[in-house]
C-alpha positions as CSV (number, residue, x, y, z in Angstrom):
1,X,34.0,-14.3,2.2
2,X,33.7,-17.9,1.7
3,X,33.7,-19.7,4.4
4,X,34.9,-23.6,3.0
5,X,36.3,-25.4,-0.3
6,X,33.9,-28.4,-1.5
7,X,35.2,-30.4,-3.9
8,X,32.8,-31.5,-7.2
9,X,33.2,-34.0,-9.9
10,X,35.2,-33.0,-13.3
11,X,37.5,-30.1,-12.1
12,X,34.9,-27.7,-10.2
13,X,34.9,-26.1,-6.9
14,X,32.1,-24.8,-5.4
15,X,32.9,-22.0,-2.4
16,X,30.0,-22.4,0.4
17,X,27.9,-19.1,1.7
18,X,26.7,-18.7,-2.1
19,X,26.0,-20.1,-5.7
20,X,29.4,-19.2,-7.3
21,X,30.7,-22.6,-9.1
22,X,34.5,-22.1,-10.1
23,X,36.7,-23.8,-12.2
24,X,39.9,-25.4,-10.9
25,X,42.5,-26.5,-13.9
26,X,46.0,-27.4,-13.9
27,X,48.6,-26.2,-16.0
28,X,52.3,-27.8,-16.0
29,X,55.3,-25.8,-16.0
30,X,58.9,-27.7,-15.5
31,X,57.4,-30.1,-12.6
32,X,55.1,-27.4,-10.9
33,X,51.8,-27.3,-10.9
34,X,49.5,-23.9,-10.4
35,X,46.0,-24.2,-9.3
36,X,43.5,-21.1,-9.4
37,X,40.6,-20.6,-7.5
38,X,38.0,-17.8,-8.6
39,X,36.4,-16.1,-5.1
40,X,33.1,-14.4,-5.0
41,X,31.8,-11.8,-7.5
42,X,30.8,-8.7,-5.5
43,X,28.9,-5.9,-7.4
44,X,29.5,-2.5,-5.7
45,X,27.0,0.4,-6.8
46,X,28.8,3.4,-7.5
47,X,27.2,7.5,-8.2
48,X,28.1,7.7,-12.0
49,X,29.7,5.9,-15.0
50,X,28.7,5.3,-18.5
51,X,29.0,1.5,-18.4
52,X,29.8,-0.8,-15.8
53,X,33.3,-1.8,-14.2
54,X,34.8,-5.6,-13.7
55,X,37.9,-5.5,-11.6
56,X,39.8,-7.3,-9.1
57,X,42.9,-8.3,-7.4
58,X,45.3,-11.3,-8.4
59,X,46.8,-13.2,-5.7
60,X,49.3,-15.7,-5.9
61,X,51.0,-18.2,-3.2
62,X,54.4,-19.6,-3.6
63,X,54.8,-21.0,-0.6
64,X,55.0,-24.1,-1.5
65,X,57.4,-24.2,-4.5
66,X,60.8,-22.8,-4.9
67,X,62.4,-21.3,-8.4
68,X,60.7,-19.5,-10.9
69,X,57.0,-18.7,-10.9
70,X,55.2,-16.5,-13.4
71,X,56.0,-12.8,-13.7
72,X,52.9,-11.6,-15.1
73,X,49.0,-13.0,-15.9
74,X,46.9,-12.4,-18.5
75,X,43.5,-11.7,-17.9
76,X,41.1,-12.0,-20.6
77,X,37.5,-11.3,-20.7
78,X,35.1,-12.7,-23.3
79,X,32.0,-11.6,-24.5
80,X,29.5,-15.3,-24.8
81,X,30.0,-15.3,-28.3
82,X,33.8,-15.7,-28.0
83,X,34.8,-12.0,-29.2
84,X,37.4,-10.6,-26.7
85,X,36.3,-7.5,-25.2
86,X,39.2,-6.7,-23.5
87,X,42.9,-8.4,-22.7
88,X,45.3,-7.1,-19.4
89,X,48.5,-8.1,-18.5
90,X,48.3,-8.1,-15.0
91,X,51.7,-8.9,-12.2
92,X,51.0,-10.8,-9.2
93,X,49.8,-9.1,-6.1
94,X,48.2,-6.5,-8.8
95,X,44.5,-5.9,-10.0
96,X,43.0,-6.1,-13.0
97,X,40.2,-3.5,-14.6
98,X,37.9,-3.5,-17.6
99,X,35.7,-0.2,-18.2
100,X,32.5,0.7,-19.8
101,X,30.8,-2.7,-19.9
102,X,27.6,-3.5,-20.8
103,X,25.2,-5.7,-18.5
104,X,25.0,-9.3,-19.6
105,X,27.3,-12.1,-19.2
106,X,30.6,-12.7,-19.8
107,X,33.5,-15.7,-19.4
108,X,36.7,-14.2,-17.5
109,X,39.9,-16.1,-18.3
110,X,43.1,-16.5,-16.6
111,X,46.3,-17.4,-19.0
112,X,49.6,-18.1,-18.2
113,X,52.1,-18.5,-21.1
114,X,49.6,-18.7,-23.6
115,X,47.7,-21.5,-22.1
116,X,44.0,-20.8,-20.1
117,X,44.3,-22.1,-16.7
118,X,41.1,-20.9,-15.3
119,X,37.7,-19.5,-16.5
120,X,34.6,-18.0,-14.5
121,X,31.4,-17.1,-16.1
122,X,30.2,-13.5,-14.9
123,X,26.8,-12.8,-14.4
124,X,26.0,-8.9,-14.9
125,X,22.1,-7.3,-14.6
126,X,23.6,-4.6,-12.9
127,X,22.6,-0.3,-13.9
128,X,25.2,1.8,-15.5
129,X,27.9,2.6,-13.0
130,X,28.3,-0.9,-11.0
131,X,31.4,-2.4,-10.1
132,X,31.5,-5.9,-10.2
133,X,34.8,-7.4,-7.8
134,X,36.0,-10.6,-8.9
135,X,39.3,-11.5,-7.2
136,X,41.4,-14.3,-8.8
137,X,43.2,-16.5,-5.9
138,X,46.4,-18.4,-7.6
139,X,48.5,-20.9,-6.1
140,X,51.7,-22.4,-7.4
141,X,52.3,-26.8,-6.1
142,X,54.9,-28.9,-6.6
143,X,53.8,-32.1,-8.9
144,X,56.3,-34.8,-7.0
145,X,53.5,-36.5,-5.9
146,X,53.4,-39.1,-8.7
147,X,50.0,-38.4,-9.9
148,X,49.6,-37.9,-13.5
149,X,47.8,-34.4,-14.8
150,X,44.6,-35.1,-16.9
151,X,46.2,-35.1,-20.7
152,X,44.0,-32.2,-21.4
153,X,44.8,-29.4,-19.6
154,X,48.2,-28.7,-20.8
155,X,49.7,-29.2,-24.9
156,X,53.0,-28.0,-25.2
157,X,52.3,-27.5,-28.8
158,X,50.3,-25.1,-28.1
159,X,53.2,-22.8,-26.9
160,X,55.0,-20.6,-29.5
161,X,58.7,-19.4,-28.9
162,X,59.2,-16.1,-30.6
163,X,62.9,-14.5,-30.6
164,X,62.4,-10.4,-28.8
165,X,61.5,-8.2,-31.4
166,X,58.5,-10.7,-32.4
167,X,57.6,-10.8,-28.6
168,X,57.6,-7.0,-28.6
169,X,55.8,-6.9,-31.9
170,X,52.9,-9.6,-30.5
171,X,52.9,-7.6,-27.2
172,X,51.6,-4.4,-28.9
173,X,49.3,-6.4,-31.0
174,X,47.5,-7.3,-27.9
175,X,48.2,-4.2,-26.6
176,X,46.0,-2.3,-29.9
177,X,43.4,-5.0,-30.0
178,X,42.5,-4.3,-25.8
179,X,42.2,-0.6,-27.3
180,X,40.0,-1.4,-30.0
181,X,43.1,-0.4,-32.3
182,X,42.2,-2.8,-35.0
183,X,44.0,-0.9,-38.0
184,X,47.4,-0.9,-36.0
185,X,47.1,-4.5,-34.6
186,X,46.7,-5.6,-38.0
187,X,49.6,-3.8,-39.5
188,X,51.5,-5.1,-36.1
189,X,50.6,-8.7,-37.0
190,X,51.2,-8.3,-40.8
191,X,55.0,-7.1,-39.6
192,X,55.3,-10.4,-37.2
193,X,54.4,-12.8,-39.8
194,X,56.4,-11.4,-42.9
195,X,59.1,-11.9,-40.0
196,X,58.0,-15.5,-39.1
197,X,54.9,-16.7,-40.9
198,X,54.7,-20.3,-39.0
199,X,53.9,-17.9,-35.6
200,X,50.0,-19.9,-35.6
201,X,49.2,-17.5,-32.7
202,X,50.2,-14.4,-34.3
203,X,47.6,-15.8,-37.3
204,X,44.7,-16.6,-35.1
205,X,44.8,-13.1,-33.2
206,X,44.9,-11.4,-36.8
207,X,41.7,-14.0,-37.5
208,X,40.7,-12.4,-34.3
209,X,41.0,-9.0,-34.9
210,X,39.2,-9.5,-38.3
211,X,36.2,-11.0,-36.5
212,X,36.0,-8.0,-34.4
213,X,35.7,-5.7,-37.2
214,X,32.9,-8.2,-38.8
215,X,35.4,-9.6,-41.6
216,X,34.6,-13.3,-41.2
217,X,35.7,-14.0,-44.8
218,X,38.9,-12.7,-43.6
219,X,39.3,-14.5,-40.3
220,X,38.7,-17.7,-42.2
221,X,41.5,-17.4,-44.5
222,X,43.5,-16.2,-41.1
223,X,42.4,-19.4,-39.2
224,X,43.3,-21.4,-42.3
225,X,47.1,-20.5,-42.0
226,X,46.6,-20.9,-38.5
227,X,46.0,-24.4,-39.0
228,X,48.4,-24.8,-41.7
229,X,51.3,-24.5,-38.7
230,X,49.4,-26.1,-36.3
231,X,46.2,-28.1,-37.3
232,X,45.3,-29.4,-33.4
233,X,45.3,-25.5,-32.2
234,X,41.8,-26.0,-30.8
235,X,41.3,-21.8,-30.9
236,X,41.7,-21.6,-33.9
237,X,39.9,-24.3,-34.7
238,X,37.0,-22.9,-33.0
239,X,37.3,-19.4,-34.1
240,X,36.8,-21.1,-37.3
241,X,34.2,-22.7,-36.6
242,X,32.7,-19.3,-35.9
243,X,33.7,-17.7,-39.3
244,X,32.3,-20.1,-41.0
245,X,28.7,-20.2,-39.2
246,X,28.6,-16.3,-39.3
247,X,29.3,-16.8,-42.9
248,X,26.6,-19.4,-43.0
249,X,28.9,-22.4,-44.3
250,X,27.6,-24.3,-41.8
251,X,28.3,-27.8,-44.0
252,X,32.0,-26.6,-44.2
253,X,32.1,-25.6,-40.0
254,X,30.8,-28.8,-38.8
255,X,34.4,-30.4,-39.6
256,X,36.5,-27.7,-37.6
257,X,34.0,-27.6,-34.5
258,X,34.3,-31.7,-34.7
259,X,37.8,-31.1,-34.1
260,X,38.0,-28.5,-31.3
261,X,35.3,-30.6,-29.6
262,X,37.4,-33.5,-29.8
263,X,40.3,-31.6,-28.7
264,X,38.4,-29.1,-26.0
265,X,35.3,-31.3,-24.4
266,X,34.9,-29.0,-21.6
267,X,34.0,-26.0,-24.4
268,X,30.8,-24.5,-23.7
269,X,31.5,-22.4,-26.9
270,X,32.4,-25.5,-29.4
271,X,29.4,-27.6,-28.5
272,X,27.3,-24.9,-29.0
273,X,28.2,-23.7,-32.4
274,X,28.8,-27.8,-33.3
275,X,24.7,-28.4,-32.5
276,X,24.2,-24.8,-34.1
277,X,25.8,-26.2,-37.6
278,X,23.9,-29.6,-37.0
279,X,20.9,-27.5,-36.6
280,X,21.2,-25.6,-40.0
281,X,21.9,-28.3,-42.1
282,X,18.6,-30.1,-40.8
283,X,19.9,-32.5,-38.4
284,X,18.8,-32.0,-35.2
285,X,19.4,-35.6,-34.1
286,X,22.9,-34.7,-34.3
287,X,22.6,-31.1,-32.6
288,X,21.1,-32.5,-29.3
289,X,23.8,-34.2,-27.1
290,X,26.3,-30.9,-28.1
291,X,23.4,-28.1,-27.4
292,X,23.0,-30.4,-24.3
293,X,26.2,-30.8,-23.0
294,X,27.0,-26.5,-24.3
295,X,24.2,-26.1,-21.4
296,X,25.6,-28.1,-18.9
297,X,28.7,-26.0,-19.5
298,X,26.8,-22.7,-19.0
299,X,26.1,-21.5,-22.2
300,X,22.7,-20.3,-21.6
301,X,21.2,-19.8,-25.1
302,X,21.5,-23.5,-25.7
303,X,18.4,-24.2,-24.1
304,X,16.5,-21.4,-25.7
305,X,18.1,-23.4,-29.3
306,X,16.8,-26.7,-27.9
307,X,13.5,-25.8,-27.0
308,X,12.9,-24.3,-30.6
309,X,13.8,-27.9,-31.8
310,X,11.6,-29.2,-29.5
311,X,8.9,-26.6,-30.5
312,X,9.4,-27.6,-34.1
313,X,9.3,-31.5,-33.7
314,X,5.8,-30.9,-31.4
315,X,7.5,-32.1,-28.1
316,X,5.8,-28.7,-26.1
317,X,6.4,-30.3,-22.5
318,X,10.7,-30.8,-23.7
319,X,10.5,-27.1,-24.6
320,X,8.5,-25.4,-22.3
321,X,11.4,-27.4,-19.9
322,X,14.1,-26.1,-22.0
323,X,12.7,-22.6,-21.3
324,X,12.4,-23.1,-17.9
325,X,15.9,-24.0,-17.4
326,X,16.8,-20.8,-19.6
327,X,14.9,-18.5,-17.2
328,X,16.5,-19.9,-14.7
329,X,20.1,-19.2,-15.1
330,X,18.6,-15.6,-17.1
331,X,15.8,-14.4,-14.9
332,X,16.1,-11.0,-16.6
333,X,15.7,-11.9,-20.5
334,X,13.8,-9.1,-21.8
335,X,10.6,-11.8,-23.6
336,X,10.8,-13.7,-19.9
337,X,6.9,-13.0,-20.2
338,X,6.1,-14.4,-23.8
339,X,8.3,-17.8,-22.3
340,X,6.5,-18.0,-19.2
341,X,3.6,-17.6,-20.5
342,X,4.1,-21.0,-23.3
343,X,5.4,-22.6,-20.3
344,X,1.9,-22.2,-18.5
345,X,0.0,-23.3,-21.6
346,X,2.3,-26.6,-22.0
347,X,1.4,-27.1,-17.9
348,X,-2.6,-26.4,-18.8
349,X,-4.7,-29.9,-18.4
């Protein structure tokens, strides 16, 4: 167990007695404030399994508040690309579980009411059959204190009232897209919005569940009437983003990924697909500072995108850095040798 708390610059946590960096965010809620902290990933080997396993326990103080506190958490885990692999309403003092994963990395969300107030990147290299423990410390404080809360953690706009047969119907949406349902989340979704077509969310999950099934053409229009309700919903400006760049309209994605950038600076995901679109349409110059700061975020393969530019432009010594960074962070990329071995040639006298 961690041992000691040390507090970094710009919202981050880092928990002595190893390298795990977590995320520390804010989310308000009637006057209260509830802060998570992420504890240390432990991979467990295990006999047998298909895949791998990611589980843990949820925790939650209230010690210091009185009133109501959350119910219920969603946990949400992301593939790097953005795609949801799996979604798990999970009560306090419970534990969350996601099955048959492949190695690789991943970004584990917490959510509470719709809003993300925490995110971890997880690192997996482990053989079919690990478990991977990553337990999920919450804790709810009162926000008398006088401080204001950085604008951007919380938009109340971005929570959606529904009456309790829309709930119920959004519920099992969720529910069908966690079991790969697609076909029955859709017809789910299609029922909520005849019933209420302003419901943004319920459009972005059915954007969602098209890009899951590899209908991008679909999720764009989704995403559209997303934004229609809501146009500073900075998911679905994103996932838009993303439709359009998997669609190669990069011209027509750089003005949504502008706008979630704007909206979400601290987005790995948004600054990366941004320098990606400045990238296409030939202007690197552009691409830089958001492949840049995508990296500082932890999105890995912006370095591997950065040293191409540099590759490209005939700055080998920027490059061979770029790849050096990128092997780094992912000593187990499966061309590690090819990389390694430009980096010695750049190095050569």
């Amino acid at each position: 167990m961690p041992n000691s708390i040390t507090t970094l610059p710009q919202g981050l946590a880092q928990f002595s007695g190893g390298p795990f960096v977590a995320s520390k965010l804010y989310l308000i809620r009637s006057f209260l404030l509830i802060v998570a902290f992420l504890l240390t990933s432990v991979p467990i080997a295990v006999a047998q399994g298909q895949g791998s396993t990611l589980f843990g326990d949820i925790k939650v103080d209230e010690s210091k508040v009185e009133g109501m506190t959350p119910l219920s958490f969603n946990i949400i885990l992301y593939t790097l690309n953005g795609t949801v692999a799996g979604r798990q309403a999970v009560a306090a003092g419970g534990r969350y579980r996601f099955i048959n994963l492949r190695s690789g990395e991943y970004d584990l969300a917490v959510e509470v009411e719709n809003k993300e107030i925490a995110r971890v990147r997880i690192l997996h290299g482990g053989s079919p059959g690990t478990e991977i423990r990553q337990d999920l410390e919450l804790e709810w404080r009162a926000t008398n204190t006088g401080k204001k809360p950085r604008a951007q953690t919380i938009s109340a706009a971005d929570i959606y009232e529904r009456g309790d047969s829309n709930k119920a119907l959004f519920e099992k949406a969720q529910s069908a897209i966690d079991r790969k349902k697609y076909s029955e989340a859709t017809v789910l979704l299609q029922q909520l919005l005849a019933a209420d077509p302003k419901d943004f969310q319920a459009w972005t999950e059915m954007g969602n569940v098209y890009l899951l099934q590899d209908k991008p053409g679909d999720a764009e229009r989704a995403y559209q009437h997303a934004l229609e309700e809501r146009p500073a919903f900075a998911l679905a400006l994103l996932n838009l983003g993303r439709a359009l760049v998997a669609q190669k309209k990069f011209e027509q994605a750089i003005t949504p990924l502008t706008q979630a950038v704007e909206l979400r600076r601290d987005s790995a995901d948004a600054n990366f697909l941004l320098g990606e679109a400045f990238l296409q349409i030939k202007k690197g110059s552009k691409a830089v500072p958001h492949l840049n700061e995508a990296a500082r975020l932890g999105q890995v393969d912006a370095h591997l995108r950065l040293a191409a530019l540099y590759n490209a432009a005939g700055l080998k010594s920027q490059a061979a850095s770029e790849y050096e960074q990128f092997l780094k962070k992912k000593p187990d990329y499966p061309g590690r040798k090819k990389l390694e071995q430009y980096i010695t040639e750049q190095k050569k006298p």
